[in-house]
N, C-alpha and C positions, 0 to 999 in steps of 0.2 A: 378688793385690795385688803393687806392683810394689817397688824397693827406693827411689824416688825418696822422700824426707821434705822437708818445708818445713825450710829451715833459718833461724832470725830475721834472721840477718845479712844475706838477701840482700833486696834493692829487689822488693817484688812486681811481680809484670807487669802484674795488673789490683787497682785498690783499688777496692771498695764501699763507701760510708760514705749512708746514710742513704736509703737509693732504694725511692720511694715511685712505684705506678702506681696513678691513680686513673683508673676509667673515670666518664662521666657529665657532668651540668652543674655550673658553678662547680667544679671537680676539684681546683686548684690550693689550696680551701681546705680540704682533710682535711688536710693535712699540718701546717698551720701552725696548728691549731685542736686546743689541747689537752681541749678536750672531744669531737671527731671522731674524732680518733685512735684514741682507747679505746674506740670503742664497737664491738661486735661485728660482722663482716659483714651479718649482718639487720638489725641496731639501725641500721647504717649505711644498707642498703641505701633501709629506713623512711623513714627520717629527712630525707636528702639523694635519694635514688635515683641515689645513686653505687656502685659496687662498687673498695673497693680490691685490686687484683689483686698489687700486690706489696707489703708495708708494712713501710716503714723497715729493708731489709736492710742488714746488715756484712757483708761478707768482703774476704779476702787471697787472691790465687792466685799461687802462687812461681812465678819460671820452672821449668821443665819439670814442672810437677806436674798430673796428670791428677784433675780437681775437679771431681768428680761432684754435679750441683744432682736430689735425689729428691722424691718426693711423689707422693701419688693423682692425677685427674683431674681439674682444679680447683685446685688447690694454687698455680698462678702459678707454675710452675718454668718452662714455654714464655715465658709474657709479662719474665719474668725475663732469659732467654739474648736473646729480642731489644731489652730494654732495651739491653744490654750494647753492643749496635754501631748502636743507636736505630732500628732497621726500626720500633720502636715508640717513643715520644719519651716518657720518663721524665716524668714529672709534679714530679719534687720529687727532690735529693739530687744524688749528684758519683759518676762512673763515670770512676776516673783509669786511662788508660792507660798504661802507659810514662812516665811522670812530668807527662800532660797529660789534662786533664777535658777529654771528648768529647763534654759536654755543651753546650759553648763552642765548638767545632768548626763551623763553617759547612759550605753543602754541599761547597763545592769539595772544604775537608778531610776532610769524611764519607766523599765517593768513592774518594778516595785511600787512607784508611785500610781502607776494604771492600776496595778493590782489591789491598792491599800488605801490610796488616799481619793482617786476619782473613781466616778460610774459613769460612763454613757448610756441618753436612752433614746434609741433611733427613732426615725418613724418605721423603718422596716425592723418588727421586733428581732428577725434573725435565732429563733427558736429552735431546738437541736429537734426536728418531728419524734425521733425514734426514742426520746425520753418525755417521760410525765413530765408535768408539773414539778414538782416536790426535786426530781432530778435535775430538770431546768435551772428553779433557782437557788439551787445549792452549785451548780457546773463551777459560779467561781472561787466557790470557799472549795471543792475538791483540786483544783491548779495550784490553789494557796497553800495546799496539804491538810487541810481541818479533817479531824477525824470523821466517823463514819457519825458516829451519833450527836457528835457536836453539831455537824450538817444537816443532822433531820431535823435539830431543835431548831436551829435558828433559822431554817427553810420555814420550818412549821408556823413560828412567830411571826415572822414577813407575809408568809403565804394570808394568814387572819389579817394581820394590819389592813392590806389592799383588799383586803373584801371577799377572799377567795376560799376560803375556808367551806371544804368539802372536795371541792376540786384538786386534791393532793397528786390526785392517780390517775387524774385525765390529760391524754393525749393532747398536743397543740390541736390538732384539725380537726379536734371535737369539741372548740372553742370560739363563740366568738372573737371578731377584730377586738373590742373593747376589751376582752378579757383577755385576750394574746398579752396583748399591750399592758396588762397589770403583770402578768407573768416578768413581761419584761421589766417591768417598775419592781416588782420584789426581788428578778437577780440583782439590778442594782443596787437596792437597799439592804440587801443578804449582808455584802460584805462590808457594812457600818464603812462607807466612805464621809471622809470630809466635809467633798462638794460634787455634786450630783450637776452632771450638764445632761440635759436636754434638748435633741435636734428635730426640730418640726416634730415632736415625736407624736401628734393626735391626727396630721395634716391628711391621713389617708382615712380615716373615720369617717361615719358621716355625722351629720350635725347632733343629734341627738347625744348618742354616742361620748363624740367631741368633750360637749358641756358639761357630760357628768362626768369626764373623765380631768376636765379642768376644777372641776368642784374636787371632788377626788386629792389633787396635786394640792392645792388652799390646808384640805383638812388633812394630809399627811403633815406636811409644812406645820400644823400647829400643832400636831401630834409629839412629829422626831424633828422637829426645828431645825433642816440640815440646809445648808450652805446651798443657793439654786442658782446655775445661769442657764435661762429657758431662751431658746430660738424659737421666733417665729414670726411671720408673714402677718400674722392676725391681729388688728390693735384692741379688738374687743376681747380678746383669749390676753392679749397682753395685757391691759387693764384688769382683767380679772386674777389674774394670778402677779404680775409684779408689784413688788413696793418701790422698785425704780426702774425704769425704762431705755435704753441707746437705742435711738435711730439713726441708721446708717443710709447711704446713698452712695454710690460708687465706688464702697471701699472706705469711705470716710464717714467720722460722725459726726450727723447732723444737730444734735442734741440731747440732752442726756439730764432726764427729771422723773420727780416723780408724776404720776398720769393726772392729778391733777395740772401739777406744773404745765405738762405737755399742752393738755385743755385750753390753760387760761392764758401763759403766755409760749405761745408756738415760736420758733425762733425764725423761721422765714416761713415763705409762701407753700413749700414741700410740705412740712409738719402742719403748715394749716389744711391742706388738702385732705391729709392723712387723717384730724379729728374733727374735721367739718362735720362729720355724720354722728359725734358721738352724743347724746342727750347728755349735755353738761349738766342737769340738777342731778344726775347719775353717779358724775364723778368728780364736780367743783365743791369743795367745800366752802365753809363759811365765812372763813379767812377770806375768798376771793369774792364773796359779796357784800361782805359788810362798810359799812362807812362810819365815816367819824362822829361822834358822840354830838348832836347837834344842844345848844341853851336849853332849850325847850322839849330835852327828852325827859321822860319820868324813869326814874332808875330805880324802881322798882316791880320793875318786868321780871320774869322766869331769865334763868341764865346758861346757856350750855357753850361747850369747849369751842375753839376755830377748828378742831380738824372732824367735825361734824358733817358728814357728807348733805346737801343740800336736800336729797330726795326725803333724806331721813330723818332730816329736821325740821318738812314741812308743816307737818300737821299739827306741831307744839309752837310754829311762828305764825301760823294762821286760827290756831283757838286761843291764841294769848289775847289779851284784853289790849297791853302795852306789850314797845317793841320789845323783844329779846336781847337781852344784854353777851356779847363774845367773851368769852374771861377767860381768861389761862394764868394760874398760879396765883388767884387773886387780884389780879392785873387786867380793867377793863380794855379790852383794845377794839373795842367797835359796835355799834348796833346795826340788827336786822329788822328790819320789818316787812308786812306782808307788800310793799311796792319793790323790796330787793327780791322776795320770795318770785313772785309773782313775774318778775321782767324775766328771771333765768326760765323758770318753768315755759315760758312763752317761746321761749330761745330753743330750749331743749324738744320744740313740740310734744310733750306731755304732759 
């Protein structure tokens, strides 16, 4: 996880308020039919022979914060992310960008804003074969009309950022998957967008692969600090690259925190299924084990922050003499010791 937090004060970059995909006939009237609404996928399905595919989501995505959209297969996290820049045309609700609903947007605007302000990056890179590299990810600063040598520069700079430097002149299918997929990560990053969406984009890698290409995403993110909403199916890919989380289930959301949040408190029995498996001294911090300051503590133990992840604050609460004091801004708000260390560590089997 990364140390980026939403903070209230700032103007989100993308606001969700009410974004409803209805596929089917007559579509337009689930949303505005409050006996529609409510009725179950099937009930709906029955009823109308409509499928809503995204129903009535919220969210805020702050600048530079990486907002990861999870769910199973089905869940409407895909038909979701291309709501977002209308490859799919929302049925119902306001997708504000930058302080303007892209809903209202005509095509001319539409293009521009694909072209200027978002990247996608697929799972299938979609690599032109019959161009290098270097002409890959410049393909969309050439549409844009950027001259010929403005495009080799800032090919060339993206092409180094993602690790690829040397590879200017090599063909797609003299490349690994891993490295396609960077190809594909530097045309999106070529044309300095906004906010970068992400569709399952590592899901056909294999694992190896996968994880450095998650590592990868983390240290661009702390590099060019760009606005991120990542899809995917994976909560351990989503814990490692989100600072906040939506889990979705039938089109709707189920919850929406950061992965501790998720961890510690899950909001029904779905999201506990979904982090049952996750080693919580991995991803709880300290804030969720700590307790109250008992008569009889010595407060003059070592002291570190609540958003101290648990794994990583073992070894300074278990060679402490006395417990460990939580402090933020000066401000005691709890002790550790090695019986709170100790119970998560048991929990998390490790």
């Amino acid at each position: 996880m990364h140390g980026t937090r939403v903070h209230d004060t700032q103007q989100p970059v993308i606001s969700v308020r009410n974004l409803w995909k209805v596929f089917g006939p007559k579509a337009a009237r689930v949303p505005v039919s409050a006996e529609l609404r409510e009725l179950s996928r099937r009930e709906l399905l029955d009823r109308t022979s409509c499928t809503a595919a995204v129903r009535d989501i919220e969210f805020d995505v702050a600048p530079g914060e990486v907002f990861v959209v999870m769910g199973l297969s089905g869940s409407g996290k895909s038909t979701l992310v291309r709501c977002l820049t209308r490859l799919i045309e929302p049925t119902a609700g306001e997708v504000i960008f930058e302080g303007e609903d892209i809903l209202n947007a005509d095509e001319k605007r539409l293009r521009e804003l694909r072209r200027r302000k978002f990247s996608m990056v697929f799972q299938h890179f979609g690599l032109l074969p019959h161009r290098c590299v270097v002409d890959n990810v410049a393909y969309g600063l050439e549409i844009r009309g950027v001259g010929k040598a403005e495009r080799a520069k800032r090919a060339g700079e993206v092409i180094e950022l993602v690790g690829l430097g040397g590879y200017e002149k090599a063909y797609p299918d003299q490349l690994s998957g891993g490295m396609q997929q960077r190809v594909g990560l530097a045309r999106a990053l070529a044309g300095d967008p906004d906010v970068l969406l992400f569709d399952e984009p590592f899901s056909a890698l294999d694992p190896l692969i996968r994880r450095d290409m998650q590592s990868e995403i983390c240290r661009l993110h702390r590099e060019v600090g760009k606005t991120m909403v990542f899809i995917t199916h994976d909560l351990a890919e989503a814990l490692k690259v989100g600072d906040r989380i939506l889990i979705m289930r039938d089109g709707a959301l189920v919850q929406i925190g950061t992965g501790d949040e998720l961890v510690a408190a899950p909001a029904d029995d779905y999201v506990r299924d979904f982090v049952r498996d996750v080693p919580k001294s991995h991803v709880l911090t300290l804030k969720w084990i700590m307790r109250p300051k008992r008569d009889d503590d010595p407060l003059d133990g070592p002291e570190l922050g609540p958003d101290v992840v648990v794994r990583e604050a073992t070894r300074s609460v278990l060679a402490a003499e006395k417990p460990v004091k939580v402090v933020k801004d000066g401000e005691l708000l709890g002790i550790v010791g090695d019986e709170e260390i100790l119970s998560i560590i048991a929990e998390s089997g490790s």
